[in-house]
Wavefront OBJ file of the C-alpha trace (Angstrom):
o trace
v 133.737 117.786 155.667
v 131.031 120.264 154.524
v 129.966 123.646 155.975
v 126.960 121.960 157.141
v 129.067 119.122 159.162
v 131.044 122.015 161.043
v 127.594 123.657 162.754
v 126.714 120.190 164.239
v 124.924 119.732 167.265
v 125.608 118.177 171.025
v 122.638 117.801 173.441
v 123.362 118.382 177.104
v 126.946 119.776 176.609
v 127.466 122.154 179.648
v 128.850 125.861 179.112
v 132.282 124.917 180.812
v 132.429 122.771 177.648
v 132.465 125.350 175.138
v 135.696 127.112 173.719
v 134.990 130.450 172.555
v 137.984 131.959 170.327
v 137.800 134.653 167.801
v 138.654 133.570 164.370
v 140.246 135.228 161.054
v 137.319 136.360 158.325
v 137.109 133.473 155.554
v 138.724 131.037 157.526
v 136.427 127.480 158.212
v 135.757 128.404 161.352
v 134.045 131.924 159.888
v 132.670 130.112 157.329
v 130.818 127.354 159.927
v 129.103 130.740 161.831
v 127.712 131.724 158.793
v 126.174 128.462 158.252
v 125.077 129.008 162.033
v 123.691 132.622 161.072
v 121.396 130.912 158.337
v 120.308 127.982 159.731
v 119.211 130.180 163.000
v 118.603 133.710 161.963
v 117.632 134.212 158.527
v 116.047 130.454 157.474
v 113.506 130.392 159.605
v 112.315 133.927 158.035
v 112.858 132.643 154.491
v 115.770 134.723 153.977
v 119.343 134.683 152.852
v 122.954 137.011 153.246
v 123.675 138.777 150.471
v 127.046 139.085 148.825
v 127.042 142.475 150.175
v 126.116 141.682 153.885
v 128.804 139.014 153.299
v 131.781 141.634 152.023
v 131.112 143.662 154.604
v 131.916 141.171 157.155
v 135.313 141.289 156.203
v 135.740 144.523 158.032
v 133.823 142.907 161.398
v 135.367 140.618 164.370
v 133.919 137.237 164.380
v 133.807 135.646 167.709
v 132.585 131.747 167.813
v 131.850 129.300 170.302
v 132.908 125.580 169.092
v 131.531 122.547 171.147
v 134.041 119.379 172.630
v 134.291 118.124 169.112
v 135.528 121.164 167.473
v 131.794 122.174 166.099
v 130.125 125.543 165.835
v 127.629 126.241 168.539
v 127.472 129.749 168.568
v 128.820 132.858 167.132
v 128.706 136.474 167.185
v 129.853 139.612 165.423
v 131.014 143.175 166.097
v 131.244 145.838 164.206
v 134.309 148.576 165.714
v 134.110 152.196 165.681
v 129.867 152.745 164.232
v 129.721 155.514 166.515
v 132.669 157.468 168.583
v 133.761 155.092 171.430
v 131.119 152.605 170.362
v 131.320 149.231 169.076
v 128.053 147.138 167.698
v 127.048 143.380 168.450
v 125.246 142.047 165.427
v 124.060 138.462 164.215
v 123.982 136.670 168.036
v 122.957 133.009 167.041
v 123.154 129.688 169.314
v 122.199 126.520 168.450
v 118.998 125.017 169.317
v 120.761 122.035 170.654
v 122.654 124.260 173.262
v 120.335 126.663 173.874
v 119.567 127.697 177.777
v 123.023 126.676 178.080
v 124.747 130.082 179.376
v 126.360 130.168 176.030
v 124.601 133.596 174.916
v 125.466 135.274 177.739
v 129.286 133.974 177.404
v 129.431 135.279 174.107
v 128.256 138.631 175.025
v 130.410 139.083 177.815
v 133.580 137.658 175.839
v 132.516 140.288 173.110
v 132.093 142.921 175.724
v 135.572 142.112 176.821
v 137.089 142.339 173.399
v 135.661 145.468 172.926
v 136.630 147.204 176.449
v 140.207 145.941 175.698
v 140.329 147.818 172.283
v 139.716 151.151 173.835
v 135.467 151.499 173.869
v 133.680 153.156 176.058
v 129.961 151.698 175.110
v 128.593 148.644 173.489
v 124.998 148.835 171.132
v 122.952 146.286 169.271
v 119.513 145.529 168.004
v 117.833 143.204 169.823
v 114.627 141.279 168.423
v 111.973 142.110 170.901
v 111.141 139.019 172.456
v 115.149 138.609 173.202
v 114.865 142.834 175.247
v 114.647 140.592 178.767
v 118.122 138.933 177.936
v 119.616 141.676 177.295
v 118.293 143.828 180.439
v 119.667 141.175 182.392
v 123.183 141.678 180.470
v 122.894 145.471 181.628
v 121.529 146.989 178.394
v 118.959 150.147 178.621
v 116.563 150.671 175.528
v 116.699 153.537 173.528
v 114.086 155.114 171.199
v 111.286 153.623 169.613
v 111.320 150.196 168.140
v 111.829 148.948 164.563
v 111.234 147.153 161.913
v 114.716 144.656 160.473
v 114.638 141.912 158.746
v 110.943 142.109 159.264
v 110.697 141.355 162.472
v 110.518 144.274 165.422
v 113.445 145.263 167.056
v 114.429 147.780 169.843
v 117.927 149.677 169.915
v 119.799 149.176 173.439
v 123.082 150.413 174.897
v 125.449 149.690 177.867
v 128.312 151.581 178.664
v 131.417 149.299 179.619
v 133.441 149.579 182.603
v 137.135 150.448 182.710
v 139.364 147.166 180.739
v 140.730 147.052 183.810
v 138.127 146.229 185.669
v 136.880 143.587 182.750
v 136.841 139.779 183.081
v 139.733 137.243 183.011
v 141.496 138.171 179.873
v 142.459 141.596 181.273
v 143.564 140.341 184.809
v 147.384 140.099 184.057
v 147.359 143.395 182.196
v 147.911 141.354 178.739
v 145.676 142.277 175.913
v 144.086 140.108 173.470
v 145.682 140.259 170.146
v 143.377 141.190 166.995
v 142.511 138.945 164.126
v 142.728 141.775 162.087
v 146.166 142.658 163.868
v 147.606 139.376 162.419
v 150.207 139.392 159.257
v 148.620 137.859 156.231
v 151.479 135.428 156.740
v 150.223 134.314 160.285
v 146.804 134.682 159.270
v 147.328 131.571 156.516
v 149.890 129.438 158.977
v 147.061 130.016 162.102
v 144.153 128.897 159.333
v 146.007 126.096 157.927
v 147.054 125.100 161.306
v 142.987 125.057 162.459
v 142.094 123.339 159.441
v 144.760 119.867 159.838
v 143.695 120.155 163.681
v 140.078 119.597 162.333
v 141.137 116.437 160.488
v 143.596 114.985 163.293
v 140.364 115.740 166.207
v 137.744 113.860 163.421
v 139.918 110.901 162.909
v 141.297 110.651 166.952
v 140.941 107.217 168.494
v 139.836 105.950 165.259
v 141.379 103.012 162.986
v 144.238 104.844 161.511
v 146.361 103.905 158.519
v 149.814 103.127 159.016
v 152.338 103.445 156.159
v 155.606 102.557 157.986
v 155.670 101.079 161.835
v 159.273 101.700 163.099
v 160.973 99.955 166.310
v 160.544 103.465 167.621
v 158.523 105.711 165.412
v 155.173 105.548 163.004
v 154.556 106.752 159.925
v 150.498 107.501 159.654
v 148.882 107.776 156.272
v 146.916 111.104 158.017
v 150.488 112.769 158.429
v 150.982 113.225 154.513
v 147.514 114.141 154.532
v 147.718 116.935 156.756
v 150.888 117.912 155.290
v 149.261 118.608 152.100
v 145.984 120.157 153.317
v 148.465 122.661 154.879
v 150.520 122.796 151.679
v 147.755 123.560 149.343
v 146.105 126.511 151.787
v 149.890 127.804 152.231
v 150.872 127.882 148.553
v 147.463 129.030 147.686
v 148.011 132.229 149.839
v 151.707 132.197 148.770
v 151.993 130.453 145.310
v 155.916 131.399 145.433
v 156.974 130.263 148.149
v 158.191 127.132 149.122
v 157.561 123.963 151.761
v 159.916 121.891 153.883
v 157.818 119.338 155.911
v 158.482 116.443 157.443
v 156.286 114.413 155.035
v 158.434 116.507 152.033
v 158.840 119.567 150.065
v 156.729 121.183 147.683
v 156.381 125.087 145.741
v 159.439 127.079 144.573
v 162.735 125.536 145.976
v 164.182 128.691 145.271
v 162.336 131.338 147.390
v 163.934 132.962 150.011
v 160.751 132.464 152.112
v 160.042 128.821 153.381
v 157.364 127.231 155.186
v 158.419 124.726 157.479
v 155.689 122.289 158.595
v 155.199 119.334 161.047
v 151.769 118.098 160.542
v 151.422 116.247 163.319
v 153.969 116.467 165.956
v 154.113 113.510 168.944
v 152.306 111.362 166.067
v 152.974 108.020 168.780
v 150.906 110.048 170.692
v 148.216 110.612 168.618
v 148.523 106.758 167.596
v 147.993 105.684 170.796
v 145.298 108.061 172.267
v 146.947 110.277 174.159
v 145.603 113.662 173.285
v 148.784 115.411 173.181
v 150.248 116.330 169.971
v 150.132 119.602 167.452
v 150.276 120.418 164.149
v 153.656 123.551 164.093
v 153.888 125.874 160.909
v 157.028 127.730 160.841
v 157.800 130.976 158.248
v 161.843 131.289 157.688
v 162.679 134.105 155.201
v 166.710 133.446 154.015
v 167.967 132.062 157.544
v 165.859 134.080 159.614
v 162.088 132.524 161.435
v 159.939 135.498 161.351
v 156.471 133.342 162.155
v 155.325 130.478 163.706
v 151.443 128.704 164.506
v 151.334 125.955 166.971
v 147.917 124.543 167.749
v 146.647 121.968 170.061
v 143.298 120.511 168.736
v 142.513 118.423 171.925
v 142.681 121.618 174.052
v 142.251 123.838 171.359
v 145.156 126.391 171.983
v 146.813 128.058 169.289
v 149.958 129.495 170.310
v 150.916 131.966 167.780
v 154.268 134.661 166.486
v 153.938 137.504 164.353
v 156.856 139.590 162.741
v 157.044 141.366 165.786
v 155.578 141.630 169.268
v 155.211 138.800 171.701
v 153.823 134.830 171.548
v 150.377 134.487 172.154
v 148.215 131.608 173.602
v 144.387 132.051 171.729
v 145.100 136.164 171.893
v 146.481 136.479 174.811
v 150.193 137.624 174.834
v 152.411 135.261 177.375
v 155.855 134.469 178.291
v 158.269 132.374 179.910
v 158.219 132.067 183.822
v 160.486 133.913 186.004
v 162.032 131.024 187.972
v 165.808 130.871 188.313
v 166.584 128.002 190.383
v 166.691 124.707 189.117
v 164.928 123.441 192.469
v 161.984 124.788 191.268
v 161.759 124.040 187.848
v 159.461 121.759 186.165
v 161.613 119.667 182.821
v 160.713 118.613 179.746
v 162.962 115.311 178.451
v 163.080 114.253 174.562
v 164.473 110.929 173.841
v 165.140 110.344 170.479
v 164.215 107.038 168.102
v 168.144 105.141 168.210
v 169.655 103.285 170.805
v 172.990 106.053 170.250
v 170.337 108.877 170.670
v 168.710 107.496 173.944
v 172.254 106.736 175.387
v 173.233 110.041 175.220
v 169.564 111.351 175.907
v 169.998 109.778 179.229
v 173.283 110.947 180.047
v 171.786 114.634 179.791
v 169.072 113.761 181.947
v 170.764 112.541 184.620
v 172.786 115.854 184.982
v 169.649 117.623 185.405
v 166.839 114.869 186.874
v 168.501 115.014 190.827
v 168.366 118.788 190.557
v 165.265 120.318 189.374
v 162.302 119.697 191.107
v 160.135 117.156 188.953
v 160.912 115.901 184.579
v 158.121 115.424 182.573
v 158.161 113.376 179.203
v 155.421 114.763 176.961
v 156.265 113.117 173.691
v 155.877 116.540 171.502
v 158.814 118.677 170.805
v 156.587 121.788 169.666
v 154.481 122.090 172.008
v 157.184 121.982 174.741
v 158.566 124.631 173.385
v 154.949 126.162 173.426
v 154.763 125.434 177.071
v 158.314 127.339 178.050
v 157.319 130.037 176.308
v 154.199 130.341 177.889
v 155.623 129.536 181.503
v 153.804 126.239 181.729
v 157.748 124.130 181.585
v 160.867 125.948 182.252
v 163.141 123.526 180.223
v 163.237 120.968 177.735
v 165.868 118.950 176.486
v 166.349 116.291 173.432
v 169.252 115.060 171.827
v 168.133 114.371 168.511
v 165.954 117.384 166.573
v 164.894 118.006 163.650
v 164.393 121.753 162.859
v 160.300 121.077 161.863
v 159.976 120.281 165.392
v 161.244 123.725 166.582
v 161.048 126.056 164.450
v 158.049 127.681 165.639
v 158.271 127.183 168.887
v 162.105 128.600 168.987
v 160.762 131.781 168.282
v 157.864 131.934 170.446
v 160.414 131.139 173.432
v 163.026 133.970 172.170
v 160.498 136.299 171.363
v 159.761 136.135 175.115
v 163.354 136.046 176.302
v 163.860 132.532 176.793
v 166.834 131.176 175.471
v 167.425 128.104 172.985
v 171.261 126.625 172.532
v 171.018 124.126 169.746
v 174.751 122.133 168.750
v 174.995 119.031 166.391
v 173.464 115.769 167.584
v 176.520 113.609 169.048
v 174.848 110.243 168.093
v 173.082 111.660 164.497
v 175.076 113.892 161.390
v 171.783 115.322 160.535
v 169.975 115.952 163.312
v 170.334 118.481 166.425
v 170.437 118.601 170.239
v 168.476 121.270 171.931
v 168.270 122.725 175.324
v 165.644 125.214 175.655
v 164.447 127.155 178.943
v 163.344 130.518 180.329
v 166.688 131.677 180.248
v 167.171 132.351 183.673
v 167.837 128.418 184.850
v 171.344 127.516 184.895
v 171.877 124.952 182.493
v 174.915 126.130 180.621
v 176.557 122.472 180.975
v 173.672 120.340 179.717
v 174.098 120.645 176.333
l 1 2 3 4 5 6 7 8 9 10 11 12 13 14 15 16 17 18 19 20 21 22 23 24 25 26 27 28 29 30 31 32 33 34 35 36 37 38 39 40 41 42 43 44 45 46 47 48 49 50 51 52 53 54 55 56 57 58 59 60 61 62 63 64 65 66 67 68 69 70 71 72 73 74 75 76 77 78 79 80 81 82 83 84 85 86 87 88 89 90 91 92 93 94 95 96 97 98 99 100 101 102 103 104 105 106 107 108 109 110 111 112 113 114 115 116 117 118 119 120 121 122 123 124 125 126 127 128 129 130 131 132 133 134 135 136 137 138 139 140 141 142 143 144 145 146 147 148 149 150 151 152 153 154 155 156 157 158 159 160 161 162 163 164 165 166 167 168 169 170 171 172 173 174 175 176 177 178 179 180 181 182 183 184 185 186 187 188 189 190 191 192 193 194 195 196 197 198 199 200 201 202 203 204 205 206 207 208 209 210 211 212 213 214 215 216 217 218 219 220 221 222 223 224 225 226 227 228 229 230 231 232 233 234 235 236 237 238 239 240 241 242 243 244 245 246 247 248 249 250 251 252 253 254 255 256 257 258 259 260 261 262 263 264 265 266 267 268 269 270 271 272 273 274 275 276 277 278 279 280 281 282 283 284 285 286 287 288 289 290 291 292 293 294 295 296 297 298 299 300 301 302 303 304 305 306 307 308 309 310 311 312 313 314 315 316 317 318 319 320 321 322 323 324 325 326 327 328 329 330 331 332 333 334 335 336 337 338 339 340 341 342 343 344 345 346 347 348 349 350 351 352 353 354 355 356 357 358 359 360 361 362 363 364 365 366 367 368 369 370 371 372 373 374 375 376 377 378 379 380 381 382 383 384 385 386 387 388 389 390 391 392 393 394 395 396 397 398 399 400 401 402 403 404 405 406 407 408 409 410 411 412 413 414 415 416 417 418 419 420 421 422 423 424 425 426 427 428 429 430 431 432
């Protein structure tokens, strides 16, 4: 796919179809808005970005907008701190396709929550003249006289923010959104890597689909090793010493201490069969300890994430498991693994919880169960036969947030695991 392919277009797409995320400088998705920025801002006027404007990005917050097929729409940037208790909107751009949409106004007011969250008091940009009306509407005043930028005229104009408690949606449960630039360099390459695959497995969804191995209860798609080592080559290129363990194989230094551990497509039956729910999990163990972990969803776009420290976030925002304590109100996941011994004993566990808890669920993707405890979504989830790509990132998303996993050796497989996973409040100390 080029830069080119990633902009894109989709006529009639309504607002409520847009996903607006903030992404990591250099990363495709940062690399797609500046394709945006040209093709919208500086083409028409004949003019290009300079490798200094570029560099100097690297310092900014990029905030994009991506259409129903993953595509760049829209994009914005802000610069922190240009004056005391002021941050700057720069480079607004929309495509034409989209435009009278909503989807400038989104953008500003996801920006304008951003920057209320991160301590601001005020909010300035440079608006082209013709675009002053927009922005009045938005809440900005004028100031001064008007300019000349890029040759066209421009007018400066301010709004001072209200309290981040009082700002929109993301601020509502008193969680804050959590920085790009706040990220680990280590999370920063699994959550890139992890975007990239999920822009391969949403291209080639519903599509004919290469299968290497079709199992009595499992496939084997071509795409799998191919996402394994697209993630591979942006891992080892960040980290050319460390090593992989992946469900399609291993690659780097065998040796390191620190070890990527990669599913590149997990609930691949899923994914097979149309059923738009399956992830791509990146897990960072350093000797026997998981320290990182990226799971993202490409059909609903959600990228739960782990650093080092602090707690699991869903897109920036910071959740964790729900509070519910009886099993009469808790809503179970159920695993069932790929051999007859597996299912047996699969269904023996399932029975000891099914008549107690108020409804099971079977998803068909380990990770992003996980994912869902640990953002309150499932309270439990239970499988008999695991293999540690499937949890490693999630397993510390749920801990981090003091859920509780109890993993033993798989009764009906030597090299696999069992797993029972929940909020840690549920009684479910005999399950496993």
């Amino acid at each position: 796919m080029s830069r080119t392919d990633l902009v894109g277009e989709r006529n009639g797409a309504a607002v409520d179809r847009f996903r607006l995320r903030w992404v990591a400088h250099g990363s495709p998705l940062c690399e797609a808005c500046v394709t945006l920025r040209r093709a919208v801002l500086r083409r028409p006027l004949g003019l290009d970005y300079s490798e200094e404007e570029l560099a100097e990005e690297s310092t900014q917050w990029h905030l994009a907008a991506c259409d129903g097929r993953g595509l760049v729409v829209g994009c914005l940037l802000v610069v922190p701190a240009v004056e005391a208790e002021t941050a700057k909107v720069r480079q607004v751009a929309v495509a034409e396709s989209v435009r009278g949409q909503g989807l400038g106004r989104r953008l500003m007011r996801e920006a304008e929550t951003r920057i209320a969250s991160e301590g601001f008091d005020e909010v300035v940009l440079h608006a082209r003249e013709e675009a002053v009306p927009f922005y009045r509407g938005l809440g900005y005043e004028a100031e001064g006289e008007r300019f000349r930028e890029i040759g066209l005229l421009h007018v400066r104009m301010r709004r001072r923010l209200p309290h981040p408690a009082r700002c929109e949606h993301r601020l509502t449960r008193g969680a804050l959104p959590v920085s790009v630039s706040d990220m680990s360099p280590e999370l920063e390459a699994a959550v890139a890597a992890a975007r990239e695959a999920g822009e391969v497995l949403r291209e080639n969804f519903e599509s004919d689909l290469h299968v290497d191995e079709m199992l009595e209860h499992d496939i084997k798609l071509r795409l799998d090793v191919e996402c394994q080592d697209l993630i591979t080559r942006r891992l080892l290129d960040a980290f050319p010493h460390h090593a992989i363990y992946g469900e399609e194989g291993i690659a780097g230094d065998q040796d390191s201490d620190h070890q990527w551990i990669v599913d590149p497509i997990d609930g691949t039956v899923n994914f097979f069969y149309g059923i738009p729910h399956f992830c791509i999990s990146i897990a960072l163990r350093v000797g026997d300890e998981l320290v990182v972990g990226a799971i993202y969803d490409p059909t609903l776009d959600e990228m739960f994430a782990v650093d080092h420290e602090g707690p699991a976030t869903r897109n920036g925002t910071p959740v964790s498991p729900s509070r519910r304590e009886e099993l009469g109100q808790a809503v179970v996941t159920v695993g069932f693994s790929k051999t007859k011994e597996g299912m047996d004993a699969g269904l023996a566990r399932y029975k000891k919880v099914a008549y107690q808890v108020r409804k099971t669920r079977m998803l068909g993707s380990a990770a992003l169960a996980l994912a869902y405890i640990a953002c309150g979504r499932l309270d439990a989830y239970i499988e008999e036969q695991i293999s540690i790509w499937d949890i490693a990132a999630g397993k510390i998303m749920v801990e981090r947030g003091g859920g509780r996993i109890e993993m033993a050796a798989s009764h009906s497989h030597p090299d696999k695991s069992s797993i029972v996973a929940s909020n840690g409040l549920l009684p479910l100390g005999d399950v496993l």
